[in-house]
C-alpha positions in Angstrom: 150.0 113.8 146.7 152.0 113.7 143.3 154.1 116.3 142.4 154.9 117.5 138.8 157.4 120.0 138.9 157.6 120.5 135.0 153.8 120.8 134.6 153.3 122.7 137.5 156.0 125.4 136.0 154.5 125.5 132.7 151.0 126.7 134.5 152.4 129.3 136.8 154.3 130.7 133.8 150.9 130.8 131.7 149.5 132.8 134.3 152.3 135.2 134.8 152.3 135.5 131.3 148.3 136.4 131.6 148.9 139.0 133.7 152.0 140.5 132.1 149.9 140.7 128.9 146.8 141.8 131.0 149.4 144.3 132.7 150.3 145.7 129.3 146.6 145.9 127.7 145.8 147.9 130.6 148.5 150.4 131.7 149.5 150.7 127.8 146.0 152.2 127.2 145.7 154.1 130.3 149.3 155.8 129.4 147.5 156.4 125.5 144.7 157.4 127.1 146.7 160.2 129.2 148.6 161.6 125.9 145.4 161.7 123.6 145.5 164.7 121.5 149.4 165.4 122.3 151.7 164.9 118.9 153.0 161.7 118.0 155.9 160.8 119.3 155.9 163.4 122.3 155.7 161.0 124.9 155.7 157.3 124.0 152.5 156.3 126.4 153.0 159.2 129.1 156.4 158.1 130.4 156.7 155.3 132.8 154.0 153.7 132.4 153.9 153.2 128.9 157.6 152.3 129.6 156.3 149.7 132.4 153.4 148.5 129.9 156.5 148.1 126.9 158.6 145.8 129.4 155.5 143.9 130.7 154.8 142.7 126.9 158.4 142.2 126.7 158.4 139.8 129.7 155.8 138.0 128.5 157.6 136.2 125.7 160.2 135.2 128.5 157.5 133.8 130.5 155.3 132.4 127.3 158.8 130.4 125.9 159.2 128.9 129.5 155.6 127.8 128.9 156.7 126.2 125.5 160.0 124.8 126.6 157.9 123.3 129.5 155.5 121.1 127.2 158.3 120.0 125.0 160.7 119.0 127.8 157.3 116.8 129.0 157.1 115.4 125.5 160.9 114.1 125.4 160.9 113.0 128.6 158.1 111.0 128.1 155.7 112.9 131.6 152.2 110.9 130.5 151.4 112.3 134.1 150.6 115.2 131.5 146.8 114.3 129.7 148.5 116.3 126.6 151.9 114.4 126.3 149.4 110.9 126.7 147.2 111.7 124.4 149.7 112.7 121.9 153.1 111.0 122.3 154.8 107.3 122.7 157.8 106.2 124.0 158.8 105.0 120.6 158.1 108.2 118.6 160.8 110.0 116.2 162.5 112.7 117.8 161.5 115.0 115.5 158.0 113.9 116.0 157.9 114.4 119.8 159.0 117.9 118.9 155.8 118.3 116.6 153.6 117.1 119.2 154.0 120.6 120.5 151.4 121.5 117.8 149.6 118.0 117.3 146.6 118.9 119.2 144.0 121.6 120.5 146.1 123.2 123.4 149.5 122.8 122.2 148.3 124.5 119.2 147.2 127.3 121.3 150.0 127.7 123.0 152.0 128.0 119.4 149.8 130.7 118.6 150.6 132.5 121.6 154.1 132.1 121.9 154.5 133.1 118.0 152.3 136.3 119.2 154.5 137.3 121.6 157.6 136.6 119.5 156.4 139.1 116.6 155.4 141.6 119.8 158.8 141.2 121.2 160.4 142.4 118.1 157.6 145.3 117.6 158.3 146.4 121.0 162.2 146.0 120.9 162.0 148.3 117.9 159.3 150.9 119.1 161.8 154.0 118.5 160.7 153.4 115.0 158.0 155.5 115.6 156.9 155.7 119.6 153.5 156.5 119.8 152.0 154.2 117.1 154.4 151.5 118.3 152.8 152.0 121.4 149.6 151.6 120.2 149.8 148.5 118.1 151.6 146.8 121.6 148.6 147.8 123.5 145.9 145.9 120.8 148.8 143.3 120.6 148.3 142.9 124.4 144.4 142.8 123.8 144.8 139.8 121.7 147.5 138.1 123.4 144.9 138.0 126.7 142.0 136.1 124.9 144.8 133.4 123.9 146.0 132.9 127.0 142.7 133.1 128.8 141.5 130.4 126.5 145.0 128.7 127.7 144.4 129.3 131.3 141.1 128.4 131.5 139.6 126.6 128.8 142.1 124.2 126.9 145.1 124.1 129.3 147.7 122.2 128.1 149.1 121.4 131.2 146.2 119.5 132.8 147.2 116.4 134.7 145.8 112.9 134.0 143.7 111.6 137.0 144.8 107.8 138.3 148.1 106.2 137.9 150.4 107.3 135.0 150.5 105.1 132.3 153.3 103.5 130.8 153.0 104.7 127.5 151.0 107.2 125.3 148.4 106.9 123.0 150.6 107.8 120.2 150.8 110.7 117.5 148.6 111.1 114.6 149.5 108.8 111.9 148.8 111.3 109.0 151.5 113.7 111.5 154.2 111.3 111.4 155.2 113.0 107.8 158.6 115.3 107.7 156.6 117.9 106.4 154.3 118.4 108.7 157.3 119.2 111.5 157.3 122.6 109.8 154.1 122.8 107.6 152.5 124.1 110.8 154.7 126.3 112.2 154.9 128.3 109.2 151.5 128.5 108.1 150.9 129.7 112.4 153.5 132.5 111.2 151.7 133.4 108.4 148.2 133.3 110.6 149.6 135.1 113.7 151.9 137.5 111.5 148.9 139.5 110.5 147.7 140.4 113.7 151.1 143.1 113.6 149.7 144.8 110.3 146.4 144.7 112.0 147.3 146.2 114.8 149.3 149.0 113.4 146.5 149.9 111.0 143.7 149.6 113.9 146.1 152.1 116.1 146.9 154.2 113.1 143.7 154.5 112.9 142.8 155.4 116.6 144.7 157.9 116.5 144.3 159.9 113.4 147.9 158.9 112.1 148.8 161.1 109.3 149.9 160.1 105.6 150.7 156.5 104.3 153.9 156.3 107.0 151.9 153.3 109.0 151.7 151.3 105.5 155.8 151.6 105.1 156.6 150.8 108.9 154.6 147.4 108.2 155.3 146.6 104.9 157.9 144.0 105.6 155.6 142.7 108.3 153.3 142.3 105.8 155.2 140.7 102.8 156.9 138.5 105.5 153.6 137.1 107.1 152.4 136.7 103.7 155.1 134.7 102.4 155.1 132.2 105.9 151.5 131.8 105.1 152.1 131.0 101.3 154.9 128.3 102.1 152.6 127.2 104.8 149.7 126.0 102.4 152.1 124.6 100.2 153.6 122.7 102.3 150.4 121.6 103.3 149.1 120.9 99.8 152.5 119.1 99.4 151.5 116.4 102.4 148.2 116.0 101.3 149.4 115.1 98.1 152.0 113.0 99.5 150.4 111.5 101.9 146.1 110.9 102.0 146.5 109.1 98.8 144.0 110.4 96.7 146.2 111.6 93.9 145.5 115.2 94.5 146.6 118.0 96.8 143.8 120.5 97.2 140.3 118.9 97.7 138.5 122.3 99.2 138.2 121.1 102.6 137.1 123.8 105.0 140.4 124.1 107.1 142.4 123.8 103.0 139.8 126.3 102.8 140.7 128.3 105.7 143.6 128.9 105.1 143.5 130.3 101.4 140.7 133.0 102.4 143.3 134.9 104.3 145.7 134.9 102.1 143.1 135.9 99.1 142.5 139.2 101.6 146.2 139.6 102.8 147.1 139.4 98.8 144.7 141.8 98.2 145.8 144.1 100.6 149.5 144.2 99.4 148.4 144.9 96.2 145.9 147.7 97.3 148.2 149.6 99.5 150.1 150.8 96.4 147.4 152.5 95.2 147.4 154.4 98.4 151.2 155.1 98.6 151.3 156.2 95.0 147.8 158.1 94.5 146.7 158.4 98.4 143.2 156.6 97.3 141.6 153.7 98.6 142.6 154.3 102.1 139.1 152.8 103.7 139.3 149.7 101.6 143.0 149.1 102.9 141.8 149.0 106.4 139.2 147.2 106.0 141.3 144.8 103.9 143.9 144.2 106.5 140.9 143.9 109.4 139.5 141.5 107.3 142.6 139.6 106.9 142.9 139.4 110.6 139.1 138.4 111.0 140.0 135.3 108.8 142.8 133.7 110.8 140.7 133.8 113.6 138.0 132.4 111.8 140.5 129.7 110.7 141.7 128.7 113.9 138.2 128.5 114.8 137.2 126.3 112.1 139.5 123.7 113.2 138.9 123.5 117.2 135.3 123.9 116.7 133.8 121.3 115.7 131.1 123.0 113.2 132.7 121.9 110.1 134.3 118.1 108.9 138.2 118.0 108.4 141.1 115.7 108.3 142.6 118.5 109.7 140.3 119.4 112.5 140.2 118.7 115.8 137.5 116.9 117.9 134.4 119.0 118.4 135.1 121.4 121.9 133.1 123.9 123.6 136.4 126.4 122.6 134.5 127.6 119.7 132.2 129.7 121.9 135.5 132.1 123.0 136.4 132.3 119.4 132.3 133.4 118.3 132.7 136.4 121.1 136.6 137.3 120.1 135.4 137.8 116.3 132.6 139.9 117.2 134.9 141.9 119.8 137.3 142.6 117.3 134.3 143.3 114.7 132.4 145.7 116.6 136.0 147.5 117.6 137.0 147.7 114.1 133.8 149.0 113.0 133.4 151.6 115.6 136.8 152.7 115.2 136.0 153.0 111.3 133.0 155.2 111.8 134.5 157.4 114.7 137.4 158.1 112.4 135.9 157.9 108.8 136.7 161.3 107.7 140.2 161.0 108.2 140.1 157.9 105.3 139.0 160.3 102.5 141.2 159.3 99.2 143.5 162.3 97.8 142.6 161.1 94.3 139.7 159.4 91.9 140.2 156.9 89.2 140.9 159.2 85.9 140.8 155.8 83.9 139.5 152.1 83.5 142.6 151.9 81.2 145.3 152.3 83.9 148.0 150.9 86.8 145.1 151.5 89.3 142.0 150.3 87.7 143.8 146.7 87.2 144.8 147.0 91.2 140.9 147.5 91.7 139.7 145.1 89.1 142.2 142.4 91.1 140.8 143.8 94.1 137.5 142.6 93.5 138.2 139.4 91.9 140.4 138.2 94.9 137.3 139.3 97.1 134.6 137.0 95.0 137.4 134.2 95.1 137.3 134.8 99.0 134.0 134.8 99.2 133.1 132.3 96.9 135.0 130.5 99.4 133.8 131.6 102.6 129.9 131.1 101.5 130.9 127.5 100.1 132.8 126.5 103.9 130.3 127.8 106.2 127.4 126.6 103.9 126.4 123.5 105.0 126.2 125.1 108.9 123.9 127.5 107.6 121.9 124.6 105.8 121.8 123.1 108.7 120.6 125.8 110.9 118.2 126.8 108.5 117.0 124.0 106.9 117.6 121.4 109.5 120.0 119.2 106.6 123.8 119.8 106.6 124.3 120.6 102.7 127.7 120.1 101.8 129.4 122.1 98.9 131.8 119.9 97.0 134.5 120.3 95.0 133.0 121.0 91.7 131.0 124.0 93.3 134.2 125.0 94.1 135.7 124.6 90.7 133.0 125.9 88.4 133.3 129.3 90.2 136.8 129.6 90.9 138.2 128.5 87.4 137.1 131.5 85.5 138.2 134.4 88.9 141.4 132.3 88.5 141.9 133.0 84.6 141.1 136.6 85.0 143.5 137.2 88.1 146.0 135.1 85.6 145.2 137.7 82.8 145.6 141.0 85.2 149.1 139.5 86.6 150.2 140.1 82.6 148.0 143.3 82.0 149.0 145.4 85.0 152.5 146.2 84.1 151.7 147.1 80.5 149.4 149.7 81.7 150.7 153.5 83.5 149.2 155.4 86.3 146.3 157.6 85.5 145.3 156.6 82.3 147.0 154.6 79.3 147.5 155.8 76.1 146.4 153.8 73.0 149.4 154.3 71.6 151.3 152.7 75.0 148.8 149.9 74.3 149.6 149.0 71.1 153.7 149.4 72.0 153.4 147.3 74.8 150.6 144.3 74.1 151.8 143.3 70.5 154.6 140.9 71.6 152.1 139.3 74.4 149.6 139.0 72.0 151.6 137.8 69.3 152.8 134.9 71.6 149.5 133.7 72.8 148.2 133.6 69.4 151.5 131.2 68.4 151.0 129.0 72.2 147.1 129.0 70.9 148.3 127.3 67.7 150.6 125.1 69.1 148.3 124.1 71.6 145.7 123.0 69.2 147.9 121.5 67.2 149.5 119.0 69.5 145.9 117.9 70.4 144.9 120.4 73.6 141.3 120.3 71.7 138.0 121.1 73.8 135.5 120.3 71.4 137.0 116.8 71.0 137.7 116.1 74.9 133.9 114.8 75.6 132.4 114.7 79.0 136.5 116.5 80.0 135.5 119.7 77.6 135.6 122.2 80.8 139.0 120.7 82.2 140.7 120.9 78.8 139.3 124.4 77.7 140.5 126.0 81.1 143.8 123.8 80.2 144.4 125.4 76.7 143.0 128.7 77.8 145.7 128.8 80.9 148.3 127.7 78.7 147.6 130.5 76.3 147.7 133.1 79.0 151.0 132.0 80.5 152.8 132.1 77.2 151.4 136.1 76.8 152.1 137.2 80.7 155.2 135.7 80.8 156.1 137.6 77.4 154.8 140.9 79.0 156.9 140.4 82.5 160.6 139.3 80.3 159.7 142.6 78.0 159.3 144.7 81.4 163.1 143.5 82.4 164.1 143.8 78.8 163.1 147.1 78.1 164.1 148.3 81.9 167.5 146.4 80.9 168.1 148.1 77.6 168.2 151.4 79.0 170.0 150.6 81.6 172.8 149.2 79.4 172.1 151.9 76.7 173.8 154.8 79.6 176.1 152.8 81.2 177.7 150.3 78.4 177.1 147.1 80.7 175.9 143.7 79.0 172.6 142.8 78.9 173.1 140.3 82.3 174.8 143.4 84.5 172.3 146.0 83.3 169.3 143.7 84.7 170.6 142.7 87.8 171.6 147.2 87.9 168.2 147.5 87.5 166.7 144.8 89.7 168.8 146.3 92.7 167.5 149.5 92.1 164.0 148.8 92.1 163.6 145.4 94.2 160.1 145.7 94.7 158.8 146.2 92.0 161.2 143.2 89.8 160.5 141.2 93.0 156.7 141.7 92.3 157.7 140.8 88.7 159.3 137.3 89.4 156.3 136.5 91.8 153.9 137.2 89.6 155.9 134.6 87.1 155.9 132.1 90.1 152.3 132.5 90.1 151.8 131.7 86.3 154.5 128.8 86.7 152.1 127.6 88.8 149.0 127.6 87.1 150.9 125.7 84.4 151.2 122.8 86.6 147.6 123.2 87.9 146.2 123.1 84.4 148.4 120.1 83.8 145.3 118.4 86.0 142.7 118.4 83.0 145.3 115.4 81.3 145.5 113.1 84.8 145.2 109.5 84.3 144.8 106.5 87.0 144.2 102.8 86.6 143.6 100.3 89.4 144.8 96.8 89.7 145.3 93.6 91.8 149.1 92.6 90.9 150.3 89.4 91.9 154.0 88.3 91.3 155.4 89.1 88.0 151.8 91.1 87.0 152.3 94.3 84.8 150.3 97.3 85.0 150.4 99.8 82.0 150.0 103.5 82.4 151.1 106.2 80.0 154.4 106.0 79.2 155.4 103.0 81.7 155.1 99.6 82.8 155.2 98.7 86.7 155.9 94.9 87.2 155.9 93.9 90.7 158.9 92.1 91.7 157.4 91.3 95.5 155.3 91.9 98.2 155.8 92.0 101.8 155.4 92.8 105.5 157.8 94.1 107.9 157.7 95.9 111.4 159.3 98.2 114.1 158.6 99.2 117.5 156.6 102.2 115.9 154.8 101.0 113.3 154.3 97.5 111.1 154.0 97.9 107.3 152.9 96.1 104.5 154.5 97.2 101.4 155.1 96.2 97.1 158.1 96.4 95.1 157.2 97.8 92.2 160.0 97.6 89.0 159.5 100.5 86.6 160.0 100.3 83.0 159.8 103.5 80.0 159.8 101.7 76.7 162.6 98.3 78.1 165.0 100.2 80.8 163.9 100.1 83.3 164.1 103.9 85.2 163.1 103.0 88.9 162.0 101.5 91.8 159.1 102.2 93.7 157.9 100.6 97.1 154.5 102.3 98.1 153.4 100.9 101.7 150.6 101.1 104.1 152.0 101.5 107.7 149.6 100.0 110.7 150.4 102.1 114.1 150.6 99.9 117.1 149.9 102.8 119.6 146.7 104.6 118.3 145.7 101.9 116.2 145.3 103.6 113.0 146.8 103.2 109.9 148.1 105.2 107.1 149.5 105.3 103.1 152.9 106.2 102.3 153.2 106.7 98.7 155.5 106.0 96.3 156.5 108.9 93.7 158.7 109.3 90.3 158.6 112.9 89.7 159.3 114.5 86.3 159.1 117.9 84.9 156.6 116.5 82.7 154.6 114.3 85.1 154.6 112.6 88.1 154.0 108.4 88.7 151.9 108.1 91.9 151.7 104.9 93.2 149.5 104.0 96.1 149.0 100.6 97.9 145.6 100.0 99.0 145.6 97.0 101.2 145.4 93.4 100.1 142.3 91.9 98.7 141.3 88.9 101.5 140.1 86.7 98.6 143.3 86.2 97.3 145.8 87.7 99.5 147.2 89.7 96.8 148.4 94.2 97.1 145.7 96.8 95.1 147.8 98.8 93.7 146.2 102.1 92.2 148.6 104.4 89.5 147.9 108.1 88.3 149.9 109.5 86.1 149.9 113.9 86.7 150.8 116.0 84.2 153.4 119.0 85.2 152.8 118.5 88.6 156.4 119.8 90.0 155.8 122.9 88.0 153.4 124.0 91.0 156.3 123.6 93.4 159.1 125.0 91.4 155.6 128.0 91.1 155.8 128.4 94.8 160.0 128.4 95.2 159.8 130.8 92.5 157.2 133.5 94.5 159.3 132.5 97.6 162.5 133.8 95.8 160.8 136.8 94.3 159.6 137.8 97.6 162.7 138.0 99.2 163.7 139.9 96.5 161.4 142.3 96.9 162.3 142.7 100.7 165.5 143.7 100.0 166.5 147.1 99.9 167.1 149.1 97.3 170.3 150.0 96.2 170.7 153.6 96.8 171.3 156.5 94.6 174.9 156.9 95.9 175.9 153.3 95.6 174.0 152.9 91.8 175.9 156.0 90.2 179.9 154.4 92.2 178.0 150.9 90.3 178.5 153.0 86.8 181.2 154.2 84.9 178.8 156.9 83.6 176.1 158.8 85.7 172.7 157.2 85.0 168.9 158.5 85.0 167.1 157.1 87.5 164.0 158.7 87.2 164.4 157.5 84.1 165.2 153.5 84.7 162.5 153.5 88.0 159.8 155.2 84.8 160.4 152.4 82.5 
């Protein structure tokens, strides 16, 4: 009999992490249940045992990060005795990539998801004095959750399962498209962002269990909030970034159903923080918030389901697997919990307040509202679509990108148009006088980016068959010039004032009045990320490629530049052997660079991949792509595209990132402002402006 001392410890720990979590679903609710209709914070989950239940879900993590320490350790030391470590390791894989195999596959994906769970529980439950009882009862529907993961990790996709016969020599080897530096932390972070919500979840499913009073839930998990948002926002970035750097198809987003996936939640989770304002400043839309932030949750389920089920087609997705089954009856669980909680506990939801205006702060925050819901579902109905097709109609009916596109392109102009309007308007109602003031420099400078615009030849009715492309082009373009006008006018004018009390330059007075108000001017600069970003996605409507068979000394023209290709070769290591071109590039007669795209055949799974070759501008980016050689002549396919403003969508996203953070910090307080200042300022004053 073999042993495996490694694997062995990795399963007993999954189980004693099953029961600690099973420990802490139980006793938590029976303590809950004993202190129902007591005050909050009385008791903390009647003494002991909610204590007991606290430490069990505490323990947990120990015994969950001994479970992921465990299948790492088996994937450095090369233990193919392990079916997981075969199947998705070699001997002569990176380092960093045996690291990644932790979450290259079904069950070592799961267990990321439940280790990251128990991480964000270990930090609620280390900081449960926040407030005791609600504390309590998020860790108890934390505990709920964490048991259908590790269930699923005990029972149906165990990632410690042992490989019958003798142990091979070697492994099958990781996925090509994985072996990427991206993709060492593109899934981490987008797990974050995914497991992250189930915190804001389950405070607002406990808060409203238990009849919590006011908006105090909504501040204890803001951070939470803005925090999991932001991992899940780098995440599909980063994921849009490897797609674009490495399928080699010129593009980054191609609406497949896990790409998909993983935008619907964060449509709903952007929603949500948008929403919640409403209720902290008016007390209204309190049973749209909750059912925003279940819905949230809902979605990253339904996203890890989409790729370990099998019922939709994905580069991203793993093999078909009975696993799906768990995740149907854990979404209806949580549905029918949710919705029974909501109708037990409706009357406590009633808003404070009605919308006095269409013309104000809190009819653009509905009007966004809405339009990131028909985005989301636009979304959802176009990704499950062809499994209803099928079930219906027998014929799997597959929605395509332009389906996507044709809706999507106009919600995505109008959430562009309410990033610049929402500032400009008050709370309550708008005056027309307040109008006027504050939209005649945005409107002044799209009517000047109009004309520019047209001028330089952005011209619809002259773009043929390309008229759609180019009018959403010049209509973006026009947008962006106005909403970034109205969000450097909100600093100025905040600015002005500021300066105008306390004799400071122009520079000081803003970053005073950022640090007073860091949410808000945080909001501010992501909302500017946003439109930096749709810049660079309306850059698309101007793409060009060309393909071409290039011997030595051939010359392919595109744009601006001239590739000649100086050689072409083959080379190999113990990983991988590559075929690759070297490519001189020329703008005008200097040459600027050299590029060397490659396509790398893996020796241990047999597959192979594209690496491509990039020269990235702030006005466009040379792709370069090698395709294989034609047999007939033993000559590289090279194929070019030439993108338009493509860096401006990731300079977009490290602009939101930035602004977020900004808008985590704290502000600076009334004390600390006024010792700031020579002179004592008006805040009520600054905050109104």
């Amino acid at each position: 009999m073999r042993l495996h001392p490694m694997p062995e410890f990795g399963s007993f720990t999954l189980l004693l992490a099953l029961a600690l979590s099973a420990y802490t679903l139980v006793m938590g609710g029976v303590a809950l249940w004993r202190t129902r209709g007591m005050a909050a914070g009385v008791d903390g989950g009647a003494g002991r045992l909610g204590e007991t239940a606290r430490r069990a879900g505490i323990s947990s993590f120990v015994a969950l990060s001994c479970a992921a320490f465990a299948l790492v350790w088996a994937s450095f030391t090369n233990d193919y005795s392990v079916s997981y470590i075969l199947h998705h390791t070699n001997r002569d894989l990176n380092t960093a990539y045996k690291f990644s195999a932790l979450w290259s596959g079904q069950e070592g994906s799961l267990l990321l998801w439940a280790w990251l769970l128990s991480a964000y529980g270990f930090v609620l439950r280390m900081r449960h004095k926040v407030d005791v009882r609600l504390s309590a009862f998020a860790s108890t529907i934390l505990a709920g959750i964490q048991v259908f993961f590790l269930l699923l990790l005990n029972f149906a996709a165990p990632p410690f399962a042992i490989q019958p016969g003798p142990v091979a020599t070697d492994g099958f080897g990781l996925n090509p498209l994985l072996q990427y530096p991206e993709m060492v932390i593109h899934p981490p972070m987008l797990y974050l962002g995914y497991v992250g919500f189930s915190v804001p979840f389950a405070f607002a499913l406990g808060a409203l269990m238990m009849r919590y009073p006011g908006e105090k839930w909504i501040h204890i998990t803001r951070r939470w909030t803005m925090v999991t948002w932001l991992f899940l926002t780098c995440g599909i970035f980063l994921g849009a970034h490897w797609a674009y750097s490495v399928l080699g198809w010129g593009g980054y987003w191609g609406w497949d159903p896990v790409e998909n996936a993983s935008l619907m939640p964060w449509l709903t989770g952007t929603a949500f923080l948008h929403s919640v304002m409403m209720q902290e400043k008016r007390g209204m839309m309190k049973s749209w918030n909750v059912w925003l932030i279940f819905s949230t949750f809902m979605l990253t389920i339904l996203g890890t389901l989409l790729t370990r089920s099998g019922i939709v087609s994905s580069v991203h997705a793993f093999a078909q697997s009975s696993i799906g089954d768990w995740f149907y009856g854990f979404i209806l669980i949580v549905f029918a919990v949710c919705l029974f909680t909501f109708f037990k506990q409706r009357d406590h939801l009633k808003s404070e307040n009605r919308l006095e205006s269409l013309v104000s702060r809190e009819s653009s925050f509905l009007f966004n509202n809405l339009i990131l819901l028909a985005a989301c579902f636009t979304v959802l109905w176009g990704t499950l679509f062809p499994v209803l097709s099928e079930y219906v109609q027998g014929t799997k009916v597959t929605m395509g990108a332009p389906f996507y596109n044709r809706v999507n392109l106009p919600i995505g102009l109008f959430l562009l148009f309410l990033t610049g309007i929402g500032p400009l308007l008050a709370w309550r109602s708008t005056s027309l006088r307040s109008i006027r003031r504050n939209f005649i420099l945005p409107s002044i400078a799209m009517g000047v980016a109009l004309v520019v615009l047209v001028a330089v030849g952005v011209r619809p009715w002259e773009a043929g068959d390309d008229w759609q492309a180019t009018l959403f082009s010049l209509v973006t373009f026009t947008l962006a010039a106005g909403v970034t006008t109205a969000i450097a006018a909100e600093f100025l004018r905040g600015a002005n004032v500021v300066a105008t009390q306390t004799g400071k330059n122009l520079l000081a007075s803003t970053v005073l009045l950022v640090r007073r108000n860091t949410r808000r001017y945080g909001g501010y600069i992501v909302h500017f990320g946003i439109v930096v970003m749709f810049i660079g996605i309306a850059g698309g409507a101007f793409n060009q490629s060309h393909e071409q068979e290039m011997g030595f000394g051939d010359t392919l023209k595109l744009g601006p530049y001239r590739l000649v290709c100086k050689s072409y070769t083959q080379d190999s290591n113990k990983n991988y052997d590559t075929e690759y071109a070297l490519l001189d590039v020329f703008r005008g007669s200097k040459q600027i660079t050299q590029l060397a795209p490659e396509r790398r055949f893996y020796q241990a799974s047999q597959t192979s991949s594209t690496m491509v070759a990039l020269h990235s501008t702030l006005a466009s980016d040379l792709y370069v792509i090698y395709e294989g050689k034609n047999p007939d002549t033993d000559r590289p396919i090279i194929k070019v595209f030439l993108n338009p403003l493509m860096n401006w969508i990731w300079i977009g996203v490290l602009i939101v990132v930035g602004g977020t953070f900004l808008a985590l910090v704290p502000n600076l307080t009334r004390t600390a402002a006024r010792a700031s200042v020579e002179t004592p300022v008006n805040l009520a004053e600054v905050h109104h402006v």
